[in-house]
GUTIVO-74967 format. One record per residue (C-alpha): x, y, z; residue in one letter. Coordinates in pm, whole numbers, plus 32768, in hexadecimal, padded with zeros to 4 digits. Each point is the difference from the previous one (the first is absolute). Layout:
# residues N
<marlo><x>X</x><y>Y</y><z>Z</z><type>A</type></marlo>
...
***
This chain:
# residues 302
<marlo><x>CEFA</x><y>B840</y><z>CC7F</z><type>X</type></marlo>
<marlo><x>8135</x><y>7F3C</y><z>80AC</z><type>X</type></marlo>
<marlo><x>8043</x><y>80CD</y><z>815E</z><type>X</type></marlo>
<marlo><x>8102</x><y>7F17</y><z>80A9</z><type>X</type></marlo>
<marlo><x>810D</x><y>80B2</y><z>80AE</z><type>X</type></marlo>
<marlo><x>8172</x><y>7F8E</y><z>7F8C</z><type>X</type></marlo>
<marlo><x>8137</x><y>8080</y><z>7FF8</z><type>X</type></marlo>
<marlo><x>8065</x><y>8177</y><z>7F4F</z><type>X</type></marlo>
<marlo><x>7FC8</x><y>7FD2</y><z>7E9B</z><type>X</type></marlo>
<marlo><x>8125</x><y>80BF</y><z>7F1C</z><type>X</type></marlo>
<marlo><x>7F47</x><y>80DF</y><z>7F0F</z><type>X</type></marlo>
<marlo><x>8130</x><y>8058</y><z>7F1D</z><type>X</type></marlo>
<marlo><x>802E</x><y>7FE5</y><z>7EF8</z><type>X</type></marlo>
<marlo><x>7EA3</x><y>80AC</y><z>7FAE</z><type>X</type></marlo>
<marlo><x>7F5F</x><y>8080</y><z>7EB6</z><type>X</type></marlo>
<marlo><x>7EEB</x><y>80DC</y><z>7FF6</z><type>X</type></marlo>
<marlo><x>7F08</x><y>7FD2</y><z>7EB2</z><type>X</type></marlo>
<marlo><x>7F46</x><y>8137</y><z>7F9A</z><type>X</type></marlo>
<marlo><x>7ED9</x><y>804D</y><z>7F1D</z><type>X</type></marlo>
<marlo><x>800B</x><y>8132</y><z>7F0B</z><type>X</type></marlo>
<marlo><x>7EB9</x><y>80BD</y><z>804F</z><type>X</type></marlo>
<marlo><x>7EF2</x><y>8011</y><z>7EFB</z><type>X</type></marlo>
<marlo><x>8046</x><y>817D</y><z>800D</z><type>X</type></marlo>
<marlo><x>8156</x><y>8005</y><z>7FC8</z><type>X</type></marlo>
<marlo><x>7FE7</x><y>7F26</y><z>7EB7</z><type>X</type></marlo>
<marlo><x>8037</x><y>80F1</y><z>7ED5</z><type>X</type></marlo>
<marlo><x>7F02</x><y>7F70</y><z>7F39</z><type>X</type></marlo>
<marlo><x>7F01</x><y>800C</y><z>8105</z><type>X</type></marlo>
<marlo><x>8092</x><y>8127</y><z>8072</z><type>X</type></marlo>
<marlo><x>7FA8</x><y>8099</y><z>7EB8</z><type>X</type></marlo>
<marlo><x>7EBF</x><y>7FA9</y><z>7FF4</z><type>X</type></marlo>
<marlo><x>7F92</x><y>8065</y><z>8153</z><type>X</type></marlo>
<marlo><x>7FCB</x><y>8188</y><z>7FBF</z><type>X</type></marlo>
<marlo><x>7EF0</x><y>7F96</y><z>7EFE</z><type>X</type></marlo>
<marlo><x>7F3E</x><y>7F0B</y><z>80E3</z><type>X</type></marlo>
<marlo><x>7F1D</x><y>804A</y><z>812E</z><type>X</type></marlo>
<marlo><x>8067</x><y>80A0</y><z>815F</z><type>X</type></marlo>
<marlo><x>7F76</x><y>7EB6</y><z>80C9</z><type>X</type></marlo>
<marlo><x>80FA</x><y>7F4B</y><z>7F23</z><type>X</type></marlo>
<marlo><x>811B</x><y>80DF</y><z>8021</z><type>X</type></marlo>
<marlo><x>7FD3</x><y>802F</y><z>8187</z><type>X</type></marlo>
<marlo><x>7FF7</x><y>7E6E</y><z>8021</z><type>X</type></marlo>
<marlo><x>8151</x><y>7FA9</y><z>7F5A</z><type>X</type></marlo>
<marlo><x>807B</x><y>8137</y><z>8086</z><type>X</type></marlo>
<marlo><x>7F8C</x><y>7FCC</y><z>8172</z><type>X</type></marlo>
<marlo><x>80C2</x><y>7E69</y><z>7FE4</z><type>X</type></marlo>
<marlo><x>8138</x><y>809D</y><z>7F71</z><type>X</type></marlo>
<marlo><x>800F</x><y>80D5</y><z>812E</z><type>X</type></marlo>
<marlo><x>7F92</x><y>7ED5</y><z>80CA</z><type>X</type></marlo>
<marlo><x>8108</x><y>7F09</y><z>7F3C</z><type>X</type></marlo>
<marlo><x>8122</x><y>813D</y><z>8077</z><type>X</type></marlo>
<marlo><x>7F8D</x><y>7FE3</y><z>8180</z><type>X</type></marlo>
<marlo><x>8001</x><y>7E88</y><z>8004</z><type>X</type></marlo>
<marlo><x>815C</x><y>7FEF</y><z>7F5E</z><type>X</type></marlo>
<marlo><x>8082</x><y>80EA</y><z>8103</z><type>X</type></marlo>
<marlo><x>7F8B</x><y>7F3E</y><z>8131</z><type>X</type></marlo>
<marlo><x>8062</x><y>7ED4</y><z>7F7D</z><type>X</type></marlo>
<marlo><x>819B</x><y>80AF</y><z>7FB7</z><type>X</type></marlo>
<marlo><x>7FAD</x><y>8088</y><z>8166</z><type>X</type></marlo>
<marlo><x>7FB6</x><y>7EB1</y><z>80AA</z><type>X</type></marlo>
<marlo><x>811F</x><y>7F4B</y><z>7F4C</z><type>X</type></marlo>
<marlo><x>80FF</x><y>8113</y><z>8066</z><type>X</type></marlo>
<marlo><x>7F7E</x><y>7FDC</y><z>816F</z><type>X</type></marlo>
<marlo><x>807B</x><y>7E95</y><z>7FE3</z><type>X</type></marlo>
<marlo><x>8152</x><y>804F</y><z>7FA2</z><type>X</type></marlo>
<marlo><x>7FA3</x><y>7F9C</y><z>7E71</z><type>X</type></marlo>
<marlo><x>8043</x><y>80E0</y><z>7EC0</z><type>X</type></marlo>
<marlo><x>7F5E</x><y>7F49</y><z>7EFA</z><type>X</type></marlo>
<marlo><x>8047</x><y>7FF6</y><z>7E5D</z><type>X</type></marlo>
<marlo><x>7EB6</x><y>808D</y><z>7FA4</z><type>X</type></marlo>
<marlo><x>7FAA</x><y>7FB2</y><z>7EAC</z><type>X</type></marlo>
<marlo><x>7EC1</x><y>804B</y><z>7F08</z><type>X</type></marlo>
<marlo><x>7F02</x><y>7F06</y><z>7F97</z><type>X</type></marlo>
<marlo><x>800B</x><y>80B8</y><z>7E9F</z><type>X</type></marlo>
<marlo><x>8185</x><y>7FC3</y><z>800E</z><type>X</type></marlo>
<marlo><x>805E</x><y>7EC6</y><z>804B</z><type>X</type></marlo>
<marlo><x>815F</x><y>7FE8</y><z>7F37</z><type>X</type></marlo>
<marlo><x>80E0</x><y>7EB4</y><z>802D</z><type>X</type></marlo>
<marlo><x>80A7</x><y>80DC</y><z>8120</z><type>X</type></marlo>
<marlo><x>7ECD</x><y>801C</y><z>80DD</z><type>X</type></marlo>
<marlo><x>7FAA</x><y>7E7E</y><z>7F7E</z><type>X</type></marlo>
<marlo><x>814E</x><y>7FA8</y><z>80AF</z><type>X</type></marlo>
<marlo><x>7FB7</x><y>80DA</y><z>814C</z><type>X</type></marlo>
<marlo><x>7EA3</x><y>7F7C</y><z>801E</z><type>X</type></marlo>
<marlo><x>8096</x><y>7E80</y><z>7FF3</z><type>X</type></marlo>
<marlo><x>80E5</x><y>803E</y><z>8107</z><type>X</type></marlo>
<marlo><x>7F63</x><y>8096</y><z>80F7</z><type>X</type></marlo>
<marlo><x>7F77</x><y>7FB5</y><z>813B</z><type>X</type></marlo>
<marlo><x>7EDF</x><y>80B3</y><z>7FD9</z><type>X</type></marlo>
<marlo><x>7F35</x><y>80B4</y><z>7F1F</z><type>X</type></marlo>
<marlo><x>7EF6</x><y>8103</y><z>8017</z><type>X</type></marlo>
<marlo><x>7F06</x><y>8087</y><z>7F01</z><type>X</type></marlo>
<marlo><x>7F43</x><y>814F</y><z>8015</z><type>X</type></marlo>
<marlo><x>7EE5</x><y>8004</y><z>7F30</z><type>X</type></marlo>
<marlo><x>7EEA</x><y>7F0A</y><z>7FBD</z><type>X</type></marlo>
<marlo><x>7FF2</x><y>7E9A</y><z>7FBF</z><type>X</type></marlo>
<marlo><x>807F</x><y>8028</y><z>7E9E</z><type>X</type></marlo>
<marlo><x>812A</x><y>8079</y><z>808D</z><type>X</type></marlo>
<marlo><x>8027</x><y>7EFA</y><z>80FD</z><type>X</type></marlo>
<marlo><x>7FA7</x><y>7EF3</y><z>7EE4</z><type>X</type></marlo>
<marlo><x>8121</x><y>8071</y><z>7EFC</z><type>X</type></marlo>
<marlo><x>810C</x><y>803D</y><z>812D</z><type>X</type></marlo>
<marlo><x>7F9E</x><y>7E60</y><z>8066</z><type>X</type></marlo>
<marlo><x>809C</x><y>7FA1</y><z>7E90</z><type>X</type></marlo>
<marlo><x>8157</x><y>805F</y><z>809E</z><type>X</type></marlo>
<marlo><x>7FD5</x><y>7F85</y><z>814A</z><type>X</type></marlo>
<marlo><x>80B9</x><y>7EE4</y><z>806F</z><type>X</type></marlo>
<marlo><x>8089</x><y>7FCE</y><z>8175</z><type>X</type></marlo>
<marlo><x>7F71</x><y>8150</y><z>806F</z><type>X</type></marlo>
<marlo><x>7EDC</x><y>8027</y><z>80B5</z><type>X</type></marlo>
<marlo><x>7EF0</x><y>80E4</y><z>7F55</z><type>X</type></marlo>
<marlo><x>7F4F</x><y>8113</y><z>80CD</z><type>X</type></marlo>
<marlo><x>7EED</x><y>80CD</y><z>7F3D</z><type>X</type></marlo>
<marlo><x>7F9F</x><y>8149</y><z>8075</z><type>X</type></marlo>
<marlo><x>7EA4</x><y>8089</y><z>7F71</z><type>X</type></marlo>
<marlo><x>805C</x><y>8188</y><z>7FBB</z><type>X</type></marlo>
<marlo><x>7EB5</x><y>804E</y><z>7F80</z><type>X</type></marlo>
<marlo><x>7F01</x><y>7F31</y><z>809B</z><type>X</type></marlo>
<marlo><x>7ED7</x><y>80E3</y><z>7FA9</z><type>X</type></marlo>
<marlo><x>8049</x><y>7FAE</y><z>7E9E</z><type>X</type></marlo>
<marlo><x>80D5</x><y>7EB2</y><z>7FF2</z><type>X</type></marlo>
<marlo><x>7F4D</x><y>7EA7</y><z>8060</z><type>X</type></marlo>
<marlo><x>814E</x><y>7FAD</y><z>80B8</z><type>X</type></marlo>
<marlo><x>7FA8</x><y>7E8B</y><z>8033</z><type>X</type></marlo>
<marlo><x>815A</x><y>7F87</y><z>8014</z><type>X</type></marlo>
<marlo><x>8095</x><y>8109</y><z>80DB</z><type>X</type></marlo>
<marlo><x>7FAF</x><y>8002</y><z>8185</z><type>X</type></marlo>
<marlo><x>80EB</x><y>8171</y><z>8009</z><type>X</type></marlo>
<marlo><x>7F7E</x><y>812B</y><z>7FCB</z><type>X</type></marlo>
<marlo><x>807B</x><y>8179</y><z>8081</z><type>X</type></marlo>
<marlo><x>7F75</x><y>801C</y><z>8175</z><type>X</type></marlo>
<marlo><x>805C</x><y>7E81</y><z>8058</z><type>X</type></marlo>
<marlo><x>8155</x><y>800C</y><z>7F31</z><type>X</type></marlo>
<marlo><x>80C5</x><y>8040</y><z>8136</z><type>X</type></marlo>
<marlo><x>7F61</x><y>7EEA</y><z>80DB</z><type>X</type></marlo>
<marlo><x>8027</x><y>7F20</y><z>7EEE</z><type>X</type></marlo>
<marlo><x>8189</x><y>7FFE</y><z>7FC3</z><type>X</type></marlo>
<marlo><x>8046</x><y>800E</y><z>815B</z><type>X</type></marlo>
<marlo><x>7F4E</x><y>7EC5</y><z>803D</z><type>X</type></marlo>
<marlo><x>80B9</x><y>7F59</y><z>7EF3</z><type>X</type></marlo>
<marlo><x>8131</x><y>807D</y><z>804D</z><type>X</type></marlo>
<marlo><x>7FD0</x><y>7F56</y><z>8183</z><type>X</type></marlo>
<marlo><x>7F69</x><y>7EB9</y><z>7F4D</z><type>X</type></marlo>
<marlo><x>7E91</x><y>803B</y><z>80AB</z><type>X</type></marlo>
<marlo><x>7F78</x><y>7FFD</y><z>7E6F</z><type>X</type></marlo>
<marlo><x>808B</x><y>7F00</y><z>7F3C</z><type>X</type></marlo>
<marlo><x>7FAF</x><y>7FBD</y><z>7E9E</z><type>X</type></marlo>
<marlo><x>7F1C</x><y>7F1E</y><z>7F43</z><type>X</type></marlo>
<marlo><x>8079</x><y>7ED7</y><z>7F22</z><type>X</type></marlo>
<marlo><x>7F3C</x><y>8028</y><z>7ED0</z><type>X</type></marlo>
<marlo><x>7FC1</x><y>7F10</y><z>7E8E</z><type>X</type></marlo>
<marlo><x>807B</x><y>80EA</y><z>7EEF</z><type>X</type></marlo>
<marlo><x>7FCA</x><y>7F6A</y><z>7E88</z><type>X</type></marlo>
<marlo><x>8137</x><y>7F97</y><z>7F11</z><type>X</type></marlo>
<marlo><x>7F78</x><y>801E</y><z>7EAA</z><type>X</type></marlo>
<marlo><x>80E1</x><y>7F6B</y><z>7EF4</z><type>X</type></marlo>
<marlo><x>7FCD</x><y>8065</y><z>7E69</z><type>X</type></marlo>
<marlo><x>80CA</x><y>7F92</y><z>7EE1</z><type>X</type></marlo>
<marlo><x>8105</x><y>7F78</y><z>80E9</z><type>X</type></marlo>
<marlo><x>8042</x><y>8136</y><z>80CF</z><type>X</type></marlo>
<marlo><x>7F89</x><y>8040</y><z>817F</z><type>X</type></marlo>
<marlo><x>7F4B</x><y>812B</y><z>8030</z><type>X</type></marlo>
<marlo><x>8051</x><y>80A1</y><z>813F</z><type>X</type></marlo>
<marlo><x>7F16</x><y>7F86</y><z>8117</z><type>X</type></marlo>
<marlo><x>7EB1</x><y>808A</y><z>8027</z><type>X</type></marlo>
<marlo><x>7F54</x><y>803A</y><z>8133</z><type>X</type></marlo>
<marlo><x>7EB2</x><y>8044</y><z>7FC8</z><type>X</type></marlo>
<marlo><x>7F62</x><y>7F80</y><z>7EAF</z><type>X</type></marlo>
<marlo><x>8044</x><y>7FB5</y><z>7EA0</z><type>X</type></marlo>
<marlo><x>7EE9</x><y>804F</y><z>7ECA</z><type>X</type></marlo>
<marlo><x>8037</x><y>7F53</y><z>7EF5</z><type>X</type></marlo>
<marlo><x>7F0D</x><y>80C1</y><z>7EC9</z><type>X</type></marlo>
<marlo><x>7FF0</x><y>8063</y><z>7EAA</z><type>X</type></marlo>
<marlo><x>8083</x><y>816E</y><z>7FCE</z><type>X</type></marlo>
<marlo><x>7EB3</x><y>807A</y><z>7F9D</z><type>X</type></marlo>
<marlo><x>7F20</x><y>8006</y><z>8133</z><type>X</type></marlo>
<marlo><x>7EC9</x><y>7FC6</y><z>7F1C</z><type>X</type></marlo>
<marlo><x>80A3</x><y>7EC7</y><z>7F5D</z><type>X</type></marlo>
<marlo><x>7FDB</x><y>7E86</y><z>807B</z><type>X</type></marlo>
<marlo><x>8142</x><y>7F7E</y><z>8078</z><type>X</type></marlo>
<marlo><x>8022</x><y>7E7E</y><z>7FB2</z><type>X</type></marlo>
<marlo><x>8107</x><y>7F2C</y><z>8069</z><type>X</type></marlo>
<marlo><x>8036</x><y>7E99</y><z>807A</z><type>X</type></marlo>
<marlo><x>8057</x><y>7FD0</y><z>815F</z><type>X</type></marlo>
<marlo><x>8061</x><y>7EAA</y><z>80B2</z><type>X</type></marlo>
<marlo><x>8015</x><y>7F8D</y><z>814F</z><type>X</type></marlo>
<marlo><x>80AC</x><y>7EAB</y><z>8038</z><type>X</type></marlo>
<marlo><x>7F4A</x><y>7F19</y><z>7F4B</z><type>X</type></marlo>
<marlo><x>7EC5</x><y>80F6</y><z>7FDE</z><type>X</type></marlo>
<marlo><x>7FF4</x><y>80F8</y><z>7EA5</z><type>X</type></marlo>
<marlo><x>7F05</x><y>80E8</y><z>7F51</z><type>X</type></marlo>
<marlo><x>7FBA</x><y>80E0</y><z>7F0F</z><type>X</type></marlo>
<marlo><x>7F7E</x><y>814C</y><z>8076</z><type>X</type></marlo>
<marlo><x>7F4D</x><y>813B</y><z>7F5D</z><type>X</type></marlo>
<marlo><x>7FCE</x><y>8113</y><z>810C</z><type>X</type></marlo>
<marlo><x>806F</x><y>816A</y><z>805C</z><type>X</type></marlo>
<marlo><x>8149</x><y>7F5D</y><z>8089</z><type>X</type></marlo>
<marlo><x>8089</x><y>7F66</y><z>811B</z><type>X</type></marlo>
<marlo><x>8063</x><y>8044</y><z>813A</z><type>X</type></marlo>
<marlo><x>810F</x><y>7F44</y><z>80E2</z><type>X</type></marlo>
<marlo><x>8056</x><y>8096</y><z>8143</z><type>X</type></marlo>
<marlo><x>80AD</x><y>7FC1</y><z>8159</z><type>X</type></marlo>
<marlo><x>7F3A</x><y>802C</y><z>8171</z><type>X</type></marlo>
<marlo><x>8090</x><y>8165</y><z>8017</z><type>X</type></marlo>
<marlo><x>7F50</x><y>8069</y><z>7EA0</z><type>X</type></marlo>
<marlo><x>7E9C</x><y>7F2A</y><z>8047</z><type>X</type></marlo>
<marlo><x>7F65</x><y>80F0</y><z>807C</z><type>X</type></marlo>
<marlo><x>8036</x><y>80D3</y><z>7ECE</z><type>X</type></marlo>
<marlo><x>7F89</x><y>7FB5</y><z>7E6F</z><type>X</type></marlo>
<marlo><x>7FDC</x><y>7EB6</y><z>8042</z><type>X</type></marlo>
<marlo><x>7F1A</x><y>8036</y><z>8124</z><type>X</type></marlo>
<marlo><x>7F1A</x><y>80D3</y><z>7F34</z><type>X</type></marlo>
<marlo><x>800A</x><y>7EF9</y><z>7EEF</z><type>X</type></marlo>
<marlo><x>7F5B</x><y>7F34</y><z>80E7</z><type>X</type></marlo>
<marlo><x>813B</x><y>7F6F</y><z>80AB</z><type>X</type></marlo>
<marlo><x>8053</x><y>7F82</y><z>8162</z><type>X</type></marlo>
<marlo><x>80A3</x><y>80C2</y><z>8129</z><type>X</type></marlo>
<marlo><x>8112</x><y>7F62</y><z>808D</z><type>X</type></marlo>
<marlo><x>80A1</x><y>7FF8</y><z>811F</z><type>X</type></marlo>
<marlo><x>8167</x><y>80E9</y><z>7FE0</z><type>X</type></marlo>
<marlo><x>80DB</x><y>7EC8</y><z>8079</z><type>X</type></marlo>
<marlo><x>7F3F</x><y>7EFB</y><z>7F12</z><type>X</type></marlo>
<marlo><x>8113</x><y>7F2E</y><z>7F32</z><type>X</type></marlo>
<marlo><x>7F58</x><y>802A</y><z>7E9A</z><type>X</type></marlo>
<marlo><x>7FA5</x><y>80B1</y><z>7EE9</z><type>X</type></marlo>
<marlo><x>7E93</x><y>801F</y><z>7F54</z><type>X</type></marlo>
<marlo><x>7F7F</x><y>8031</y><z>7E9F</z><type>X</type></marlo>
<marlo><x>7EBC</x><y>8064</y><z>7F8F</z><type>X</type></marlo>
<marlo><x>7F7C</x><y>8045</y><z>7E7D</z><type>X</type></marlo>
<marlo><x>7F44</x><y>8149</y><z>800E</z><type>X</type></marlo>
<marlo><x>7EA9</x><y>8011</y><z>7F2A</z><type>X</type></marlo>
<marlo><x>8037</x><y>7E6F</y><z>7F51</z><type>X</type></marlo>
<marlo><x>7F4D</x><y>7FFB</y><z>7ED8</z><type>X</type></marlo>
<marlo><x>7F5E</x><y>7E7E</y><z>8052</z><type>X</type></marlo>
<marlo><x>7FAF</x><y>7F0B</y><z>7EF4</z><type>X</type></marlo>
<marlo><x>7E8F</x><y>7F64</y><z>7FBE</z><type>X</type></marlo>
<marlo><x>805F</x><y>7E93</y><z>80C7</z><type>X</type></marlo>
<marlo><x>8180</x><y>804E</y><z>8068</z><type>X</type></marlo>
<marlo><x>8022</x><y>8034</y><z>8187</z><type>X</type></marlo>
<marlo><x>813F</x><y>8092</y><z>8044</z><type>X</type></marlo>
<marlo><x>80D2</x><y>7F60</y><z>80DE</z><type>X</type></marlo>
<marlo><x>8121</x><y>8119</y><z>8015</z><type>X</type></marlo>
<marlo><x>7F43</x><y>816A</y><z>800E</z><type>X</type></marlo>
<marlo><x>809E</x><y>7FEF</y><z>8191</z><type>X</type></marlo>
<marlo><x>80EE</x><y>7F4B</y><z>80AE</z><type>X</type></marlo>
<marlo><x>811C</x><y>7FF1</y><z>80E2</z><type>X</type></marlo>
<marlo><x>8152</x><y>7FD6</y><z>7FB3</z><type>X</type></marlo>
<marlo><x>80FD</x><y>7F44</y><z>8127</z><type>X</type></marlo>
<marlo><x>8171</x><y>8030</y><z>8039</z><type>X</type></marlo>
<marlo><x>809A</x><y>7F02</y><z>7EDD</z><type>X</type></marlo>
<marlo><x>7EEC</x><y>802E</y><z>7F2B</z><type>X</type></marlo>
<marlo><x>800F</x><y>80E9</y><z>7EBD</z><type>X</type></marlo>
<marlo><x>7EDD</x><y>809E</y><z>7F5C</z><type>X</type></marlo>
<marlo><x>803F</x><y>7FFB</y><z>7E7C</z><type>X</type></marlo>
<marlo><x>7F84</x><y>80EC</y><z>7F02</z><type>X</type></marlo>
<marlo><x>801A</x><y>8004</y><z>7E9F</z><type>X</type></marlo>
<marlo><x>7F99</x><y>8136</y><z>7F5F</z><type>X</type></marlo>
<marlo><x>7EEC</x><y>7FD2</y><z>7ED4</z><type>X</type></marlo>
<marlo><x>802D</x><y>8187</y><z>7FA6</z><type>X</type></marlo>
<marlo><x>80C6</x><y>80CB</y><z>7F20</z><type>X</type></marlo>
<marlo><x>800E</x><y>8137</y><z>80CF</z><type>X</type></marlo>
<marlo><x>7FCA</x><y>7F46</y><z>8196</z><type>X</type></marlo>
<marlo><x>80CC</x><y>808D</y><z>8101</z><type>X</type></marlo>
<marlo><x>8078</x><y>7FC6</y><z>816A</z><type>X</type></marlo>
<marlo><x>7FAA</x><y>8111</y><z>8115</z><type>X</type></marlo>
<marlo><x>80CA</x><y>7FCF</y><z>8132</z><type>X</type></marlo>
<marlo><x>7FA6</x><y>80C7</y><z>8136</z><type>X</type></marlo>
<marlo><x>7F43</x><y>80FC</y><z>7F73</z><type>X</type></marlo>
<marlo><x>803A</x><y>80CA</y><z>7EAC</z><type>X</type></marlo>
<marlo><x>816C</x><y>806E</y><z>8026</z><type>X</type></marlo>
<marlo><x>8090</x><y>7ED8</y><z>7F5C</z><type>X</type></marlo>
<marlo><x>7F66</x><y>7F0A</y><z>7EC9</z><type>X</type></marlo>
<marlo><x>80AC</x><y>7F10</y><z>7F78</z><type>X</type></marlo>
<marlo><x>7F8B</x><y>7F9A</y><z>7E93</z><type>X</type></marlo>
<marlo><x>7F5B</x><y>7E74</y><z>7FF2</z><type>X</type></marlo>
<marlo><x>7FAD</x><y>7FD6</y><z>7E7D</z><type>X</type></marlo>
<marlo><x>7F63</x><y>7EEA</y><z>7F6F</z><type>X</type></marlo>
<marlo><x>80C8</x><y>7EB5</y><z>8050</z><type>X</type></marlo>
<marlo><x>809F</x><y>807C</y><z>8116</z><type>X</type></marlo>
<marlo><x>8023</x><y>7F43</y><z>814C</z><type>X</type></marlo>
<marlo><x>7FCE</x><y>80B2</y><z>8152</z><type>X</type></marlo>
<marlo><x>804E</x><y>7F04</y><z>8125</z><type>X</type></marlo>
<marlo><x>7F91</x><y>8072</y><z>818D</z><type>X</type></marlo>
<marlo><x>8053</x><y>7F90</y><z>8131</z><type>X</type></marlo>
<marlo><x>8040</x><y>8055</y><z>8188</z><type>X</type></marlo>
<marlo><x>812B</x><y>80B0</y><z>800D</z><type>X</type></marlo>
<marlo><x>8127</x><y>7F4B</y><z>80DD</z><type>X</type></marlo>
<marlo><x>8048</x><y>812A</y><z>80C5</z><type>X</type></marlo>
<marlo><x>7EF6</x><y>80C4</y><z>80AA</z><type>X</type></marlo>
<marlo><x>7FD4</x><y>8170</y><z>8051</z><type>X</type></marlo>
<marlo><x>803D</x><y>8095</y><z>8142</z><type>X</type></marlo>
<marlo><x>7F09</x><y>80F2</y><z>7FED</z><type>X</type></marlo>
<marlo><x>7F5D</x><y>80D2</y><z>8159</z><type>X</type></marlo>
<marlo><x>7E8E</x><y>7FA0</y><z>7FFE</z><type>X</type></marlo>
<marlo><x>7ECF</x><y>7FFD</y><z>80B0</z><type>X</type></marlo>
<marlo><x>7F61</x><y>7E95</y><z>7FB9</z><type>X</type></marlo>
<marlo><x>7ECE</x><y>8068</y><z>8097</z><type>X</type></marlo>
<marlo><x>7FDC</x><y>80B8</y><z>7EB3</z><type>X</type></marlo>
<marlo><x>7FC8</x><y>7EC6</y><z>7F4F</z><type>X</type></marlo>
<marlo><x>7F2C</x><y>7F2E</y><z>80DA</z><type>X</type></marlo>
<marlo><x>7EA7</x><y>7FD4</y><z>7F8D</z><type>X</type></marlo>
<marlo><x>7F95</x><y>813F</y><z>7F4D</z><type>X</type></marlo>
***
């Protein structure tokens, strides 16, 4: 994490990005009285948790002279699209879904996630949480914690630019238990794949599904993306020669989708965006980064 004193840093305008608790969900809501009391006193215990953090964080902005817009996660109308984009900076309460969808309308703001449940939320991307929450804006706000530049993916399908993604992209069939097949190209490199779908994420996300698929970690700052096939189905005398790879800024990944029902998962399962067969899915590194408060040490050489 960047700790070089500079000048006062303006925090306004500021937008604060919060979950909806598991608990206060109507549906799961619902279904809570018929499950069991470990289950019930979990959510229940982060939704008090999720109130606390949300409070210190209003706390610690007010005691820097800043009222922010805060918005929800669940809510994220063209209105709260717009305040998002224009601020300065931007701060999610929840976990790192939250931070994740909140990055999609980033774009000059710094990003600052706070953890508000860390016995239940991984957290990964978020270096806040409630009992350092104070520290943590008022070193910003003096310039002694400055943010991280980080590769986000643009993903373009049929034409149209999906908004940038910061940690990872699946591209799969619908059905989990179906083989996704498509045709991907790299310069002058292309193959046919079968496999349980593919994976194409930035430094920030390698730590995550591609990781576990058998990935690389790289470092946060690292200037490319990488894509990995999970669970190839290999041919008798084929050797692949694009199950991984890297792809550099001014390159594009291209995918062509070989299945009637394949789909795009940015970031996580809030958004899919429907790749039939025929369609074209191009990747690349995004031109403009993130400027996202980080801990690199995170990434190095897990």
């Amino acid at each position: 994490m960047s700790t070089k004193p500079v000048a006062a840093v303006p925090l306004s305008p500021c937008v604060v990005v919060v979950k909806t608790p598991v608990a206060s969900r109507k549906p799961v809501a619902d279904r809570l009285a018929s499950t069991g009391r470990r289950l019930v006193e979990e959510v229940e215990n982060a939704a008090r948790e999720q109130e606390a953090t949300l409070t210190a964080v209003h706390e610690a902005l007010a005691g820097l002279g800043v009222t922010p817009v805060t918005v929800s996660i669940e809510a994220l109308d063209e209105q709260a699209q717009q305040a998002i984009a224009a601020a300065r900076l931007v701060v999610t309460v929840g976990g790192d879904g939250t931070l994740l969808a909140a990055s999609h309308w980033v774009t000059g703001a710094s990003l600052l996630g706070v953890n508000s449940a860390p016995k239940s939320s991984v957290g990964y991307l978020s270096i806040g949480r409630r009992s350092n929450v104070l520290r943590t804006l008022a070193q910003i706000a003096r310039g002694a914690l400055v943010p991280q530049k980080v590769v986000r993916i643009e993903a373009e399908v049929a034409g149209k630019l999906l908004r940038p993604s910061l940690n990872d992209i699946l591209l799969a069939h619908q059905l989990p238990a179906a083989t996704s097949r498509y045709r991907l190209r790299l310069g002058p490199r292309a193959e046919d794949h079968r496999s349980s779908g593919l994976w194409i994420a930035t430094p920030a996300g390698s730590t995550a599904g591609l990781h576990s698929a058998g990935g690389q970690i790289m470092p946060l700052g690292a200037r490319r993306l990488q894509f990995r096939a999970r669970e190839l189905y290999r041919m008798r005398g084929h050797s692949p020669v694009l199950e991984c790879g890297f792809v550099k800024p001014g390159e594009e990944l291209v995918v062509e989708s070989a299945m009637s029902e394949g789909w795009l998962y940015p970031d996580g399962a809030r958004t899919a965006v429907p790749f039939p067969f025929g369609e074209k899915a191009v990747f690349r590194v995004a031109e403009q980064p993130l400027l996202l408060f980080a801990d690199p040490a995170r990434w190095a050489g897990e």
